[in-house]
C-alpha positions, 0 to 999 in steps of 0.5 A: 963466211957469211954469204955462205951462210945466207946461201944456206939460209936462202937454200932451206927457204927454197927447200922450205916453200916447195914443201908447201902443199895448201895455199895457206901456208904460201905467204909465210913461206914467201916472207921467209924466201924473200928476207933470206933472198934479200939478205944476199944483196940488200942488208941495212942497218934496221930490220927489213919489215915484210908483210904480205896484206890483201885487199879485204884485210886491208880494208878490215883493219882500217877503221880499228888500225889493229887486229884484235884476232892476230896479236902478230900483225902488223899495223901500219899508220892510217896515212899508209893505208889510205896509200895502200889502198888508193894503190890496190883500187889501180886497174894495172899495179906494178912496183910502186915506193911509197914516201911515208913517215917511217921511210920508203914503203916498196910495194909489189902486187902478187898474183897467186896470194892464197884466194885474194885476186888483190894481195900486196907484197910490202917491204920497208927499206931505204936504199933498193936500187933499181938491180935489187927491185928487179932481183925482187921481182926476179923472185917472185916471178918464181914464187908465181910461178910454184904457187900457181901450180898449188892454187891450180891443185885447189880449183875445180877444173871447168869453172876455176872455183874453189874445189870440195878438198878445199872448202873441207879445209878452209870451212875446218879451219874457220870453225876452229877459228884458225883461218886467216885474221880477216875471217876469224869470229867474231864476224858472222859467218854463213856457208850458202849452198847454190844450185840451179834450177831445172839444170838436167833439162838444160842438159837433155835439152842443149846438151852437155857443152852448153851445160858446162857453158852455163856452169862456167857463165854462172861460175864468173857471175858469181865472182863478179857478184860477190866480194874479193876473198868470199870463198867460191866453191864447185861442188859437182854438177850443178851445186855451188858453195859460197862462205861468207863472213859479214861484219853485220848479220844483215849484209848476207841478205844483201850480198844474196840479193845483189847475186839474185837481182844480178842473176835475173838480169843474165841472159845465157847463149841459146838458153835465155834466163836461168834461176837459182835455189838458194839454201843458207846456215848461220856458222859458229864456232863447236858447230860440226863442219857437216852439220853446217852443210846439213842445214844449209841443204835443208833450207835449200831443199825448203827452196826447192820443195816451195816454188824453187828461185828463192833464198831461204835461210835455215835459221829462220825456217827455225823460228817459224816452226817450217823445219825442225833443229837438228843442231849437233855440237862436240870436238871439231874434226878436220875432213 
């Protein structure tokens, strides 16, 4: 009777993940599959603990070993995350059981962890057999397999960027301060506006394949540039969108600064040296999602209107007296 009931169990988990039409919702969804799975064949006495821990917020809640902005989370010993993260610095992850105080820590790497290119699957439990990891395995190879196919729906189709119907979601969700707990205020939040210079001459001159090759090219600088789990989005022709969240107002210059330096280092096929106009907006919270971009084109458009290849920040355009505020606050609508 029991099994059965576990069968039922694991079925609705099953029926409850390909419900699952965003990305935000897969991990939830894969902790909840994952215990009624393992409730099949790998009960203990002590409640099996899960968590799903990416990268970025590993690193976010080192220091402080909680999360003020998530009263559910979890936080685990300072030596565990020490191991955590010696473990997602590996070039190759599989499997791993880490001995810690508390008992036997199996680690499994994810692969389609909402937008983290590094996401961990941790779960504390003292007898796994080398069948039952395997049948661990088994599972998420399903789950990969399902949440590739909702992550692919999220991403412009040439470059593998976040696409717009996504960044109406995600940037929603932030202003609300209902995004994941490693983005959530009081961080600094920026939402930059990237467009290329010149990038209808590129067009007339090489044609449209090696414009999409520079669109693409560009596409993976970026993502090497900026940081694990910094949104990246296409927004259409030649115009990229990046959200970032600093722990420090300075680090935004820096970040933009390193893509720019990095950028001008960059030769393109055929083409050579290509620049980049960059417009950028502070976030905060009862900001309208469409004013943060509004002030984010202004100050690009700043950049283009005074010699292009340039990063201007809306902010302080403001304070010198070279724009005017437009600012615009009231109850906050999702796209």
């Amino acid at each position: 009777m029991t099994t059965l009931l576990n069968l039922k169990k694991l079925m609705q988990s099953l029926i409850d993940l390909t419900k699952v039409r965003d990305s935000l919702a897969l991990d939830p969804a894969l902790l909840s599959l994952m215990q009624q799975w393992m409730s099949l064949f790998a009960t203990q006495a002590q409640p099996v603990r899960m968590q799903v821990l990416s990268k970025r917020q590993l690193v976010s809640v080192m220091d402080t070993q909680e999360s003020s902005t998530d009263p559910t989370f979890e936080a685990w010993p300072p030596e565990v995350y020490t191991m955590l993260l010696r473990y997602l610095n590996r070039e190759h992850r599989q499997h791993a059981c880490l001995e810690t105080a508390s008992g036997k820590l199996h680690v499994f790497p994810l692969r389609q962890s909402i937008s983290h290119k590094n996401a961990i699957l941790l779960i504390q439990h003292e007898a796994l057999s080398t069948d039952e990891i395997a049948l661990v395995e088994q599972c998420l190879q399903m789950f990969d397999h399902y949440a590739g196919l909702i992550v692919e729906n999220e991403r412009d189709a040439l470059t593998g960027l976040l696409n717009r119907k996504t960044f109406d979601q995600c940037v929603g969700k932030i202003l609300l301060n209902d995004y994941k707990p490693e983005y959530r205020f009081p961080l600094h939040h920026y939402l930059v506006i990237f467009d290329i210079d010149f990038f209808k001459r590129i067009n007339d001159t090489y044609g449209h394949l090696i414009g999409d090759e520079v669109l693409l090219l560009l596409s993976r600088l970026m993502q090497e540039s900026f940081r694990d789990g910094d949104l990246l989005f296409r927004f259409g022709g030649e115009e990229f969108v990046g959200v970032f969240s600093c722990a420090e107002e300075h680090e935004i210059v820096t970040l933009l600064d390193r893509f720019k330096d990095a950028l001008a280092a960059y030769s393109f096929p055929q083409v050579g040296q290509v620049t980049i106009s960059i417009g950028c907006s502070k976030m905060a919270l009862n900001v309208l999602p469409n004013t943060v971009l509004e002030h984010a084109d202004e100050a690009l458009y700043y950049a283009k209107e005074h010699g292009r290849n340039q990063i201007c920040f809306y902010e302080t355009l403001i304070a010198q007296g070279l724009l005017k505020d437009s600012m615009i606050t009231g109850e906050i609508e999702l796209f």
